[in-house]
C-alpha positions in Angstrom: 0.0 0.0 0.0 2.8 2.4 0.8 4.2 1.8 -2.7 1.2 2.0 -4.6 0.9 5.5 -2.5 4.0 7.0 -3.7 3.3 6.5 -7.3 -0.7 7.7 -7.0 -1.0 11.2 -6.9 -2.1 13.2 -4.4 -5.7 13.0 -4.9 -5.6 9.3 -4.4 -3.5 9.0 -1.4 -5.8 10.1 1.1 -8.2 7.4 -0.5 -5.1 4.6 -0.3 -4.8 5.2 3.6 -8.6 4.8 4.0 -8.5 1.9 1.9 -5.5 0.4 4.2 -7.4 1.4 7.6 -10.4 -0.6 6.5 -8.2 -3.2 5.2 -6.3 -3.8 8.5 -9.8 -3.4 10.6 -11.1 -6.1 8.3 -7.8 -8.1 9.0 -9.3 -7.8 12.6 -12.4 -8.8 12.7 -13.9 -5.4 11.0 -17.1 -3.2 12.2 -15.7 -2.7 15.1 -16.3 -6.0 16.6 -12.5 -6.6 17.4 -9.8 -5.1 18.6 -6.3 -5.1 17.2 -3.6 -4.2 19.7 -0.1 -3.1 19.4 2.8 -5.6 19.9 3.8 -4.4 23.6 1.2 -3.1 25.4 -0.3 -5.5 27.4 -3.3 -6.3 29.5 -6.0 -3.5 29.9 -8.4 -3.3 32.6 -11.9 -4.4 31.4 -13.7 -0.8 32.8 -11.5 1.3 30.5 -12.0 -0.8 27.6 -15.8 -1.0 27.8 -15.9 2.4 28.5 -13.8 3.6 25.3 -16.4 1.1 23.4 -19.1 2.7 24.1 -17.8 5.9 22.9 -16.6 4.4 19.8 -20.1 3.0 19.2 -21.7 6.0 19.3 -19.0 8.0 16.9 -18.7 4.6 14.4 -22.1 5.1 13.0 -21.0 9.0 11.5 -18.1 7.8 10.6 -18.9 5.4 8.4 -21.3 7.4 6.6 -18.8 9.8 6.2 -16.4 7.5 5.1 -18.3 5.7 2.5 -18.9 9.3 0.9 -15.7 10.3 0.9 -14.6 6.7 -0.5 -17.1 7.9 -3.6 -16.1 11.0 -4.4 -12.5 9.7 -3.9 -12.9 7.1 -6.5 -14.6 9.1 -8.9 -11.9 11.5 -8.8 -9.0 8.5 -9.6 -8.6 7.8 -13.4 -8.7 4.1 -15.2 -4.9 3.8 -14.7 -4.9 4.4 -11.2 -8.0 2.1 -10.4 -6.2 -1.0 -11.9 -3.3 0.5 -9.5 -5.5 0.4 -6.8 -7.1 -3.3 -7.6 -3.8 -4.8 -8.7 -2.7 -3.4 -5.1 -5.6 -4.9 -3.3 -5.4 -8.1 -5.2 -1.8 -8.3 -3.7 -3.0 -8.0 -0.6 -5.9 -10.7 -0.5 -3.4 -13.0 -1.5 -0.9 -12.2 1.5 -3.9 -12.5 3.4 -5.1 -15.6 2.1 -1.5 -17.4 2.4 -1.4 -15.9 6.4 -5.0 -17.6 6.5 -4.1 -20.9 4.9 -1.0 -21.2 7.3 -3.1 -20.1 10.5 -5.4 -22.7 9.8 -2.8 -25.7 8.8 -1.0 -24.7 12.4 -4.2 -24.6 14.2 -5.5 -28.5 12.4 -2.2 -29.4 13.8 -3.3 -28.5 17.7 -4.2 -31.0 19.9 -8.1 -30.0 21.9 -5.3 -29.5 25.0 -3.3 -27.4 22.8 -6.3 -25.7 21.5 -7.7 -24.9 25.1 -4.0 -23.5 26.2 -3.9 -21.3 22.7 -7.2 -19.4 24.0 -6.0 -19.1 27.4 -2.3 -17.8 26.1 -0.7 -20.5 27.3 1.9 -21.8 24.3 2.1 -18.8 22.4 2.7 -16.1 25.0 0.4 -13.9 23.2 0.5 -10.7 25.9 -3.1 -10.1 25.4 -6.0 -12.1 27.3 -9.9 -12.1 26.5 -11.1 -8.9 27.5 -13.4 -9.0 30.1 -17.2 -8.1 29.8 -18.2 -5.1 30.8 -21.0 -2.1 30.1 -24.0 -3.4 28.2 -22.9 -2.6 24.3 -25.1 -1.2 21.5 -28.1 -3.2 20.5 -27.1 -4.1 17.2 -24.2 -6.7 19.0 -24.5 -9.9 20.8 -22.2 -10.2 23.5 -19.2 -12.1 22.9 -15.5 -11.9 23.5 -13.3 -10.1 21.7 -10.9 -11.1 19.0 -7.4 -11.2 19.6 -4.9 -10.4 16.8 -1.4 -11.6 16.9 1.4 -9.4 16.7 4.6 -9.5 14.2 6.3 -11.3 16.8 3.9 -14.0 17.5 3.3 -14.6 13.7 6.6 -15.5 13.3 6.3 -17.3 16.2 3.5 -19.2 14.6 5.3 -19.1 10.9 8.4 -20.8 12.8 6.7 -23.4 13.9 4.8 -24.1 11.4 7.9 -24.5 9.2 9.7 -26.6 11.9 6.6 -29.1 11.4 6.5 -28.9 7.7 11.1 -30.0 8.1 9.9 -33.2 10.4 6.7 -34.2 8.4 9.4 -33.7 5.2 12.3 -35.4 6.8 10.0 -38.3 8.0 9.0 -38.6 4.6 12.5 -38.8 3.5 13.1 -41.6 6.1 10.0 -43.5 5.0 11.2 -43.0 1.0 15.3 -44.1 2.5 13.5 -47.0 3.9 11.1 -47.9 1.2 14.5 -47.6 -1.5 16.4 -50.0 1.0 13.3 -52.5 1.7 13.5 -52.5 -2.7 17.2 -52.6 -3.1 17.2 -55.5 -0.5 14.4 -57.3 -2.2 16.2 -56.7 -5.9 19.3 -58.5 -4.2 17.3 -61.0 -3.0 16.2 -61.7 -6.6 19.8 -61.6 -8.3 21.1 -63.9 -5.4 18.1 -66.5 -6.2 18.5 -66.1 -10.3 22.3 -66.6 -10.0 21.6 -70.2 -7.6 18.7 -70.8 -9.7 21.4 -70.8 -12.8 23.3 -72.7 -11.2 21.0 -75.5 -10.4 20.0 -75.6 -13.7 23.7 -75.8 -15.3 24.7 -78.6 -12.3 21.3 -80.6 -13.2 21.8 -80.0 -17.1 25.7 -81.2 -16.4 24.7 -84.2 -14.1 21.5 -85.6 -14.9 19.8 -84.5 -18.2 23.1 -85.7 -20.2 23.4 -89.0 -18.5 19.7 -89.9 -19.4 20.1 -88.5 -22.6 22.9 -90.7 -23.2 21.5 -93.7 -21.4 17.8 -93.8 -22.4 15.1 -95.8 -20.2 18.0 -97.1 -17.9 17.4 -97.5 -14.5 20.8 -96.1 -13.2 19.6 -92.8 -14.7 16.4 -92.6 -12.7 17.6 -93.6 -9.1 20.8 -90.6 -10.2 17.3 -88.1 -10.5 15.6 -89.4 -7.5 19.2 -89.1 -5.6 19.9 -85.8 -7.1 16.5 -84.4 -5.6 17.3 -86.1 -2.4 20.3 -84.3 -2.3 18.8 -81.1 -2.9 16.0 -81.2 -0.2 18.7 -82.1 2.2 20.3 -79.4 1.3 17.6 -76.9 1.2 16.8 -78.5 4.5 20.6 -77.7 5.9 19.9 -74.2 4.7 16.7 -73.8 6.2 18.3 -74.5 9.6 20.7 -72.1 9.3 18.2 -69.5 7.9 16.1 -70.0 11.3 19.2 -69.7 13.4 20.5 -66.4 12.0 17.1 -65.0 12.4 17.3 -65.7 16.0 20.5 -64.5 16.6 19.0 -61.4 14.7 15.9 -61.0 16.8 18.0 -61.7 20.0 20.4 -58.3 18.7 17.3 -56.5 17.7 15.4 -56.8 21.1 18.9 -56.2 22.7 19.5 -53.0 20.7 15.9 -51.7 21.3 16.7 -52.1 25.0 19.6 -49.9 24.5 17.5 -47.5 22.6 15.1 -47.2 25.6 18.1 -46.8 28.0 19.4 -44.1 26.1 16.0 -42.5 25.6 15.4 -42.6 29.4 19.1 -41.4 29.8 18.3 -38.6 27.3 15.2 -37.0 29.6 17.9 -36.2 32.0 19.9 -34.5 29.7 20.5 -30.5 30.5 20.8 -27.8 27.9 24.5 -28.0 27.5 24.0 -31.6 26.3 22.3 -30.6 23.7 24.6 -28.2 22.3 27.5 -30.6 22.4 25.2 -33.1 20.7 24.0 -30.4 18.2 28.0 -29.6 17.2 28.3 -33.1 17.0 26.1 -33.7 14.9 27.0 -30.7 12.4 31.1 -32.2 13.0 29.2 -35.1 11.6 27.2 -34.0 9.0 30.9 -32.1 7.4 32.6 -35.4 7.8 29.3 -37.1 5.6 29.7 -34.5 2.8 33.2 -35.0 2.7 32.8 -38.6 2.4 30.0 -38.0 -0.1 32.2 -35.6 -1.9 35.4 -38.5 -1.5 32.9 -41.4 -2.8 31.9 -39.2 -6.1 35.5 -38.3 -6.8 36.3 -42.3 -6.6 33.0 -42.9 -8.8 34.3 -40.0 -11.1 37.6 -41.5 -10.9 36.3 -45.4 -11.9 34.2 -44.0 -14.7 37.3 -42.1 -15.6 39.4 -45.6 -15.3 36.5 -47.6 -17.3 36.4 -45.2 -20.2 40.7 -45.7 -20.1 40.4 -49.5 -19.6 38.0 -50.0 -22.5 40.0 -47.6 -24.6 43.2 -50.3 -24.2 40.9 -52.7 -24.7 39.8 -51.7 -27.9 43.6 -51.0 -28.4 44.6 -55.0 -27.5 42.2 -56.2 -29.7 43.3 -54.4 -32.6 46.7 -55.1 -31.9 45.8 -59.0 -31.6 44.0 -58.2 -34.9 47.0 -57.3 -36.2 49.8 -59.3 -34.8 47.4 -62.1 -36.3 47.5 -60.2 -39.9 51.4 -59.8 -39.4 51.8 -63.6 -38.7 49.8 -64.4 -42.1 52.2 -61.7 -43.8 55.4 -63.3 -42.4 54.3 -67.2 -43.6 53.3 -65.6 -46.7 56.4 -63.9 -47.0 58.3 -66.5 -46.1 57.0 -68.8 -48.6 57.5 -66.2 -51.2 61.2 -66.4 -50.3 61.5 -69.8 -50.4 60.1 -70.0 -53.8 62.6 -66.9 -54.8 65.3 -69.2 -53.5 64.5 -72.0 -55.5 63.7 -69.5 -58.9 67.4 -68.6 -57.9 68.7 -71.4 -57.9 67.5 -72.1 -61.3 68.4 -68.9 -61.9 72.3 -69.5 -61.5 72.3 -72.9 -62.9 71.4 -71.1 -66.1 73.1 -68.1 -65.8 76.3 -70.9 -65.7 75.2 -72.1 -68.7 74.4 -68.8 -70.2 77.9 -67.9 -69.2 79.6 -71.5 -70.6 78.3 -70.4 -74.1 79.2 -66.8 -74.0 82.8 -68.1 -73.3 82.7 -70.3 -75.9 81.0 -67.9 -78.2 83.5 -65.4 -77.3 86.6 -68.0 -77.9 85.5 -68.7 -81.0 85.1 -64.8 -81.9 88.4 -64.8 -81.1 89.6 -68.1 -82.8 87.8 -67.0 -86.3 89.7 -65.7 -89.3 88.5 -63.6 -91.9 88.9 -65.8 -95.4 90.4 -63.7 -98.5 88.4 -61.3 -101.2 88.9 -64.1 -104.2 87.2 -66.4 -102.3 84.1 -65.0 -101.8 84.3 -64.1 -105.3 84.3 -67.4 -106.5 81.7 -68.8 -103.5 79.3 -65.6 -104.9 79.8 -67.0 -108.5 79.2 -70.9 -107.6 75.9 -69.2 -105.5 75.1 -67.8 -109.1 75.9 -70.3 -110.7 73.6 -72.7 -108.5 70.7 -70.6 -108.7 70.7 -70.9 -112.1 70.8 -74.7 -112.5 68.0 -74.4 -109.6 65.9 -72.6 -112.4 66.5 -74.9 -115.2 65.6 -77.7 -113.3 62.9 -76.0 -111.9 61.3 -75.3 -115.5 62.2 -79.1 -116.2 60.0 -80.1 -113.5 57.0 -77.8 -114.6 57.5 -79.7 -118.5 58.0 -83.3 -117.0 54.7 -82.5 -115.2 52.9 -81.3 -117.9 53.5 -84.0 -120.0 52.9 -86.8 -116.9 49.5 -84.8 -116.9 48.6 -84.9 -120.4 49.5 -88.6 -120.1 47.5 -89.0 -117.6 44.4 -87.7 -119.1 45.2 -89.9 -122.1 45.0 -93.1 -120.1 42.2 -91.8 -118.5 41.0 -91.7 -121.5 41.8 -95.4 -123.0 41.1 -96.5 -119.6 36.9 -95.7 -120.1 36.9 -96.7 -123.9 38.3 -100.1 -122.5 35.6 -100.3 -120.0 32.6 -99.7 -122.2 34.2 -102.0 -125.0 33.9 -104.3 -121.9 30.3 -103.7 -121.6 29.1 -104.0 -125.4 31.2 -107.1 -125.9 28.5 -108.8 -123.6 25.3 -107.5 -124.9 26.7 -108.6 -128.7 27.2 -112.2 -127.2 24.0 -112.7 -125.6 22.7 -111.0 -129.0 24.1 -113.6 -131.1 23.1 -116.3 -129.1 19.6 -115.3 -129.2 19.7 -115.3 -132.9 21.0 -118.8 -133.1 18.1 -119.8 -130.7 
């Protein structure tokens, strides 16, 4: 309200700080039916009071009248602007008011009726004020009734404190109940990886000694007394552990009712505890607290510090296995490799045994370079002349050859010739004969 009165102007101020009177006397009960009293000032005597109500009484009538006009002519005076000032500023206020309410009556649904009973008589809350006593007879428009009491700064944050002291416990025994719950699950989830891991095992230990055996042995009778055994076995053994089960959860109820004993000593020892006590337990407990967050803080360092290593140790893993990869690769290489030599050596080898030869005739080539002797001019004169000479005679026999086998042709046709007049000569000569013996017939 005091803000929103500096930046009205001064028309609308006086209206502001009627506006906040009537707020606050609403805040108290309004009409004049209660009574809001400054933090301080302590018990009145009932005669004063019910004297100073009368007056009041008789002047409250006027006054209201008088304020209601002036409230008019007030607001018809502000402009649009400073009327959504003036209900954005009320609105603001409602809602303090109705977050005080709320909280007054979650503290007061957390009284006991005892509590309740004190509260009225000022018992918890020290409140400085007490019902006021009844005292002249009031106006005829009121019923008579105790007056309101309205807490002062002090006691409100009296009230607020507590109220937020409650709201820590109800939060921290709900974190208690959530720790609890988490470890009741994280027990239960061990539980279950414990059982599926012996559960595995059974299976791999029945697979290993029983189903391979009867698979291997069908409709034998060895195989069936090894499954009846086998299960004999294991209900002994579930038996054994059964036992020991039942022991350990004596030995654990035996330490529980031992350490709830304890508690209750130390509970009773605690009621005689002074003040100082509680101090030392108090710096104690804050000594501890430090020492928790440096262990949390030490425990996510070490986690930090394990991812860390993980991320390293996969990282050389991912290294060895590509260096097995390729040690692997280099051992292929190397046998290839050294194949491929051997086969050089033995192309080699070959190689020289050739190049010997090679060399052999190139010596002997060479020595007979050496050894040869140019013949004389003449000489290939005449050889050139008997080469001519040859040739020559190699024509003329040549052309003889073509005439001797032109004329072995022509002969040939010729006989080819007599050859088929011979033959059909053959063939008439017996037609005539049969001919002339016909005619004779």
């Amino acid at each position: 309200m005091e803000a929103l009165g500096e930046r009205a102007p001064s028309t609308a101020r006086p209206l502001l700080r009627l506006l906040g009177a009537e707020g606050r006397l609403a805040s108290c009960g309004g009409q004049g039916e209660a009574v809001c009293w400054p933090a301080g000032m302590g018990r009145v005597s009932g005669t004063v009071l019910a004297d100073e109500e009368s007056e009041r009484d008789s002047v409250h009538t006027g006054e209201s009248h008088e304020g209601a006009e002036e409230l008019q002519v007030e607001l018809a005076q502000l402009s649009t602007e400073q009327l959504l000032a003036l209900v954005e500023e009320n609105s603001h206020t409602n809602a303090m008011f109705k977050v005080e309410t709320e909280m007054f009556e979650k503290f007061f649904t957390r009284l006991e009726p005892k509590d309740v009973v004190g509260e009225r008589h000022g018992s918890s809350l020290d409140l400085g004020q007490t019902p006021y006593p009844r005292g002249r007879r009031k106006s005829k428009s009121r019923i008579t009734t105790d007056r309101v009491i309205c807490l002062t700064v002090e006691q409100k944050c009296d009230l607020v404190q507590r109220e937020l002291e409650e709201t820590k416990e109800d939060l921290q025994l709900m974190k208690e109940n959530s720790e609890r719950n988490l470890q009741n699950y994280l027990a239960i989830l061990e539980e279950a990886d414990i059982r599926l891991v012996e559960i595995k095992r059974a299976m791999m230990e029945f697979d290993k000694d029983i189903v391979k055996t009867i698979t291997k042995k069908k409709g034998s009778v060895i195989a069936s007394d090894k499954v009846l055994r086998y299960m004999e076995d294991q209900i002994r053994s579930r038996d054994v552990m059964k036992e020991k089960i039942h022991l350990k959860n004596d030995s654990l109820k035996v330490q529980k009712k031992k350490m709830q004993m304890q508690l209750k000593q130390k509970e009773e020892l605690g009621e005689a505890l002074h003040e100082v006590d509680f101090q030392q337990l108090k710096i104690e407990n804050a000594q501890f607290l430090e020492k928790i967050d440096e262990r949390n803080q030490d425990l996510l360092q070490l986690k930090l510090t394990v991812g860390n290593t993980l991320q390293i140790l996969n990282f050389y893993k991912r290294k060895l296995h590509y260096a097995t990869a390729m040690a692997t690769y280099l051992v292929k290489d190397i046998a290839q490799r050294k194949e491929s030599l051997e086969k050089i050596a033995r192309e080699a080898v070959l190689v020289e045994e050739e190049r010997v030869k090679a060399e052999t005739l190139n010596k002997k080539l060479r020595r007979q370079l050496a050894e040869y002797k140019v013949p004389p001019v003449l000489n290939y004169v005449h050889e050139k002349v008997a080469v001519h000479d040859l040739e020559n005679s190699l024509r003329i026999w040549e052309r003889k050859v073509e005439i001797v086998e032109m004329a072995l042709k022509s002969y040939r046709n010729v006989w080819h010739k007599a050859k088929m007049a011979s033959h059909q000569l053959q063939v008439l000569l017996p037609e005539q004969e049969r001919r002339k013996a016909t005619e004779g017939l």
